[in-house]
C-alpha positions in Angstrom: -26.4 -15.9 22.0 -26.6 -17.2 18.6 -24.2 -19.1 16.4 -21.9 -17.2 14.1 -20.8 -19.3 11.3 -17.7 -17.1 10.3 -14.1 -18.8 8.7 -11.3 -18.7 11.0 -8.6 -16.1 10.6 -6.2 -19.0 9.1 -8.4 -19.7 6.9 -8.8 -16.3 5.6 -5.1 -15.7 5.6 -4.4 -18.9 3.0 -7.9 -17.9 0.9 -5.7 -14.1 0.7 -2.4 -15.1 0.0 -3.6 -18.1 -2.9 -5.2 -15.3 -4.3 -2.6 -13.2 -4.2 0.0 -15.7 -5.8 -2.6 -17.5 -7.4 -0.5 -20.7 -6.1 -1.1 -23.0 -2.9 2.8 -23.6 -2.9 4.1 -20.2 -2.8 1.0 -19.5 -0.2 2.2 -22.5 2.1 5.8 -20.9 1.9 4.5 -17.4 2.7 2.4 -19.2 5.8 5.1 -21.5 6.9 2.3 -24.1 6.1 2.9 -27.5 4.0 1.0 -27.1 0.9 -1.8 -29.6 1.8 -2.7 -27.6 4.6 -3.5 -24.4 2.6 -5.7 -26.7 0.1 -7.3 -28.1 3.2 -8.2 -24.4 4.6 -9.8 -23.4 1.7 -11.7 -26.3 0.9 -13.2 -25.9 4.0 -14.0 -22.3 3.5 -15.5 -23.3 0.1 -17.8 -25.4 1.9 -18.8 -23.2 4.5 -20.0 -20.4 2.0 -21.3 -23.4 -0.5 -19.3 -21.7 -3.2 -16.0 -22.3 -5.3 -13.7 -19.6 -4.5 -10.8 -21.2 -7.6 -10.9 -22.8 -10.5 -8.5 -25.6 -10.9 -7.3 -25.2 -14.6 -4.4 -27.0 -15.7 -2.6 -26.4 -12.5 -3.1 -23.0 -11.8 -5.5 -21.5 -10.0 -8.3 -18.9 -11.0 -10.7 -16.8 -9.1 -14.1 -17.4 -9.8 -16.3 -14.2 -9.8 -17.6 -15.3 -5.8 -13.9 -15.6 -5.3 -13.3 -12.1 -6.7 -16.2 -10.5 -4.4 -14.6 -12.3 -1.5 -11.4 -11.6 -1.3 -12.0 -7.9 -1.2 -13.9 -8.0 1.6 -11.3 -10.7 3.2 -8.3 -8.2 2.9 -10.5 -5.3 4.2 -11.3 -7.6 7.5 -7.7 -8.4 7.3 -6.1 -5.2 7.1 -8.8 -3.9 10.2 -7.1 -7.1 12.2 -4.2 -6.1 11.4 -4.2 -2.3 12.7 -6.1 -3.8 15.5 -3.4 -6.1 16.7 -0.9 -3.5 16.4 -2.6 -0.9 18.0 -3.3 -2.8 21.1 0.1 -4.2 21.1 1.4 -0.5 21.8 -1.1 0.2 24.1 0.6 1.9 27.2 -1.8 1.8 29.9 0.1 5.2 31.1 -1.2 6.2 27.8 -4.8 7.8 26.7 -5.5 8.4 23.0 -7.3 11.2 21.3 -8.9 11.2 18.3 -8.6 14.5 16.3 -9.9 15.1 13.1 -8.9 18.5 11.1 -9.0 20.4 7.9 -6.7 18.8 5.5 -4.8 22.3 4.6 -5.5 23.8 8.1 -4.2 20.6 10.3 -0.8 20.9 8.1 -0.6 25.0 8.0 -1.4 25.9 11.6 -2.2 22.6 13.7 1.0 20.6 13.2 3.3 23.5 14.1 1.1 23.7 17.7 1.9 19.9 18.2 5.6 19.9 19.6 4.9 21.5 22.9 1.8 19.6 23.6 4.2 16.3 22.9 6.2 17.6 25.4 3.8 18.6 28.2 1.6 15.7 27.5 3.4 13.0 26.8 1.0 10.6 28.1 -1.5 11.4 25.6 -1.5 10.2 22.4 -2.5 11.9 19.3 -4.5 10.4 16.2 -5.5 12.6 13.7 -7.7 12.6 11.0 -8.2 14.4 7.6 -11.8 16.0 6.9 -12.8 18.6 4.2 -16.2 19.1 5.8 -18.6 19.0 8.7 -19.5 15.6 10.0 -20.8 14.0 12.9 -18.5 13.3 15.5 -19.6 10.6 18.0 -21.0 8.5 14.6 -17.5 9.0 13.2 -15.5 8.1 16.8 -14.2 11.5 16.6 -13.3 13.0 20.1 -12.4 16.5 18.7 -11.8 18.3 15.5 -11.4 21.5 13.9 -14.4 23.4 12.0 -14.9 26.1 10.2 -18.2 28.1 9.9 -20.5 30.1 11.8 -19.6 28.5 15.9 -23.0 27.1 16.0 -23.3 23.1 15.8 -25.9 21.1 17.6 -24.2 19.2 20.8 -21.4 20.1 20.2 -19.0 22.7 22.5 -17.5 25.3 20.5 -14.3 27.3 21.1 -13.7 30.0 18.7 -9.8 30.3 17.6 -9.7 32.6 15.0 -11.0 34.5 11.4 -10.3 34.1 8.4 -8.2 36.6 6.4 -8.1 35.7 2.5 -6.3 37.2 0.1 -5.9 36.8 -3.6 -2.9 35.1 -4.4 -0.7 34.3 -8.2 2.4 33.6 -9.7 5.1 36.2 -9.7 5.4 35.1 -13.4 1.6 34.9 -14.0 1.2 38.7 -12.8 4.6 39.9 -14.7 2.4 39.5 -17.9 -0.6 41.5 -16.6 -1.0 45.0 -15.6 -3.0 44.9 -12.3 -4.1 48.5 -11.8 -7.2 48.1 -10.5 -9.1 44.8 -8.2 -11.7 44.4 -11.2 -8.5 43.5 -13.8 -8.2 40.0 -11.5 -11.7 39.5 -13.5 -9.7 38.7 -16.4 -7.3 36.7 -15.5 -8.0 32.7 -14.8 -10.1 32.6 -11.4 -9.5 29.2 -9.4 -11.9 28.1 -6.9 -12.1 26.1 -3.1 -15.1 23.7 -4.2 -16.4 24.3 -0.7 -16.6 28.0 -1.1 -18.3 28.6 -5.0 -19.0 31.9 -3.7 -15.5 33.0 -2.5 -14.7 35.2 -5.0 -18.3 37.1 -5.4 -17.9 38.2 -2.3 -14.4 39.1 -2.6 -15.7 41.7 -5.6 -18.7 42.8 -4.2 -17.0 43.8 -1.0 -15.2 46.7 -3.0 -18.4 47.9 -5.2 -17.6 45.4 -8.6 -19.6 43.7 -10.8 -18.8 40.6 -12.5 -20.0 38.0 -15.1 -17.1 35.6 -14.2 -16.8 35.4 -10.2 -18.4 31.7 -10.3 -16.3 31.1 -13.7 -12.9 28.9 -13.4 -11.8 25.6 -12.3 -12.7 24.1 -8.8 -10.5 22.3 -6.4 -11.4 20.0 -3.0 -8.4 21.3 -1.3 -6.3 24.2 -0.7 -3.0 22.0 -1.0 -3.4 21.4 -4.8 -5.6 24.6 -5.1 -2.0 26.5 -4.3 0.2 24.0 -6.2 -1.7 24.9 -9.7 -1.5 28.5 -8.4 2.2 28.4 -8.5 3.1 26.6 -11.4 1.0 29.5 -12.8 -2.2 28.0 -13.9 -4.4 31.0 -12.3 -5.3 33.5 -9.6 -7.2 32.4 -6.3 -8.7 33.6 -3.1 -7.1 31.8 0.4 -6.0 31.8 3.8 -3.3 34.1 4.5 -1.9 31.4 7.2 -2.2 28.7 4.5 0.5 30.5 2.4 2.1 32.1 4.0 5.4 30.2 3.7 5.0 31.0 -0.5 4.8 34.2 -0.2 8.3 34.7 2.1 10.3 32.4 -0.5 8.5 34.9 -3.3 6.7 31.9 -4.8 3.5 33.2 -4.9 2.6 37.2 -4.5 -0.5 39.0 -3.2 -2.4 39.9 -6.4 -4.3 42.6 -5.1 -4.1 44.4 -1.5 -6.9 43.8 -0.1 -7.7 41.6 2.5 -11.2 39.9 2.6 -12.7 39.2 6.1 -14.5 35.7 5.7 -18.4 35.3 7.3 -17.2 32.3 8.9 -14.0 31.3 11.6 -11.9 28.3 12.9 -13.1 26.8 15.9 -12.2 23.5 18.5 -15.4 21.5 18.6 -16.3 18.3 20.4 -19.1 16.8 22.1 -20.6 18.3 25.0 -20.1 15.0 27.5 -16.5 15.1 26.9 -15.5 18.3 28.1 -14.8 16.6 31.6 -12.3 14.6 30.2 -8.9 15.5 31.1 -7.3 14.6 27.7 -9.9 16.8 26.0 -9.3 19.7 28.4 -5.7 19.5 27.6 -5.7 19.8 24.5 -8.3 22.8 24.2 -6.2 24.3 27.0 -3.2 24.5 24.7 -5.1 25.4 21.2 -6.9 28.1 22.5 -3.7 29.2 24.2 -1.8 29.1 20.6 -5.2 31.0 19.0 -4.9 33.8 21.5 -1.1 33.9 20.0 -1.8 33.9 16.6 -4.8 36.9 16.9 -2.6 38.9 18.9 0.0 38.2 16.2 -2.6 39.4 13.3 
């Protein structure tokens, strides 16, 4: 085993919070530490990394530039203590945790609203979710399970199909109130927003009814269907998404469909997660009960 010549978390905590108040005093009072015992800690963490972390001027304190580079990575090692003490400290051993991750727009349009009954019949599992706008690796991540969508076919991974994709073109009330729509080619020429994931979305969208056009790829592109929508409402376009991801909108008449036609997608919503997990019971549970709400929601379409 060899020697790790690492600070001690004390030391690290008074380096942080004399940075932070640029003061040894109003550290030691944070710390419930006398002041000499602060200057004490980071002398010694000065010497063991054979750099000046402050500059004594006129009795203040300043970083120096190895100071600066530092203390980001301090807080960072910090804050990762931090979530690790408290996550251990509400550990249930009744309790098993598991580690979702999901499309932003799709976790909060379909997912969460699936989450109350599985609360209630598993209440000894415990959820933690994660946000991800595209495919990754699971195991490299620490993923046990997420939501994709594509094509259902992903190397090592076991794939549960949930459900397609219906889009449909979506605007203002007011936006369309100043445009005769009469046909699906006038959409052409009005502002077309785009998913950045999908540059092709609205291509297809014309080409499955026999049009043309110079501008499908033109417009402005968004990472997420959440602020994608948001600029679709306050009017600043037209664009092409989920029916389940606004529906909401279009009850309360804030957005309307611009033109009736719904587009298929290529691609589907599926559960995915490694093929060794399947045996476990908390991953079993929760497909059990996603696939069981999928079955609702494609009998429901």
């Amino acid at each position: 085993m060899f020697s790790r010549n690492l600070p001690s978390t004390t030391a690290m905590q008074c380096f942080e919070a004399a940075a932070r108040h640029m003061s040894f005093t109003r550290a030691a009072d944070e710390l419930s530490l006398t002041q000499s015992a602060v200057s004490k800690q980071v002398a010694q963490l000065e010497s063991s990394l054979q750099h000046k972390l402050f500059r004594r001027v006129r009795r203040s304190l300043l970083l120096t530039p190895e100071g600066a580079i530092f203390l980001s990575e301090v807080r960072k090692v910090l804050a990762q203590l931090d979530m690790a003490t408290q996550g251990i400290m509400t550990y249930s051993g009744n309790s098993e945790v598991l580690k979702v991750a999901t499309l932003p727009s799709f976790g909060s349009r379909w997912v969460a609203s699936k989450l109350p009954d599985f609360f209630t019949t598993h209440p000894t599992i415990n959820l933690e979710f994660h946000d991800r706008v595209e495919d990754f690796d699971l195991e490299q991540q620490d993923i046990d399970i997420a939501f994709f969508y594509g094509h259902g076919s992903w190397p090592d991974l076991s794939c549960h199909k949930l459900f397609d994709e219906q889009m449909v073109a979506v605007a203002s009330p007011a936006l369309l109130a100043k445009h005769a729509i009469d046909a699906p080619e006038a959409l052409a020429e009005l502002p077309l927003l785009h998913l950045s994931t999908r540059p092709d979305a609205w291509h297809h969208w014309f080409a499955a009814q026999g049009i043309t056009t110079d501008r499908s790829y033109h417009g402005n592109r968004f990472e997420t269907f959440t602020m994608l929508v948001r600029t679709v409402m306050a009017g600043g376009g037209i664009a092409l998404v989920p029916r389940f991801t606004v529906d909401e909108e279009l009850d309360a008449g804030q957005l309307a469909i611009a033109w009736p036609y719904p587009f298929h997608s290529a691609s589907a919503y599926y559960l995915v997660y490694p093929e060794h997990l399947g045996e476990l019971a908390k991953v079993r549970a929760f497909v059990a009960h996603i696939t069981s709400c999928a079955a609702i929601t494609r009998a429901a379409d």
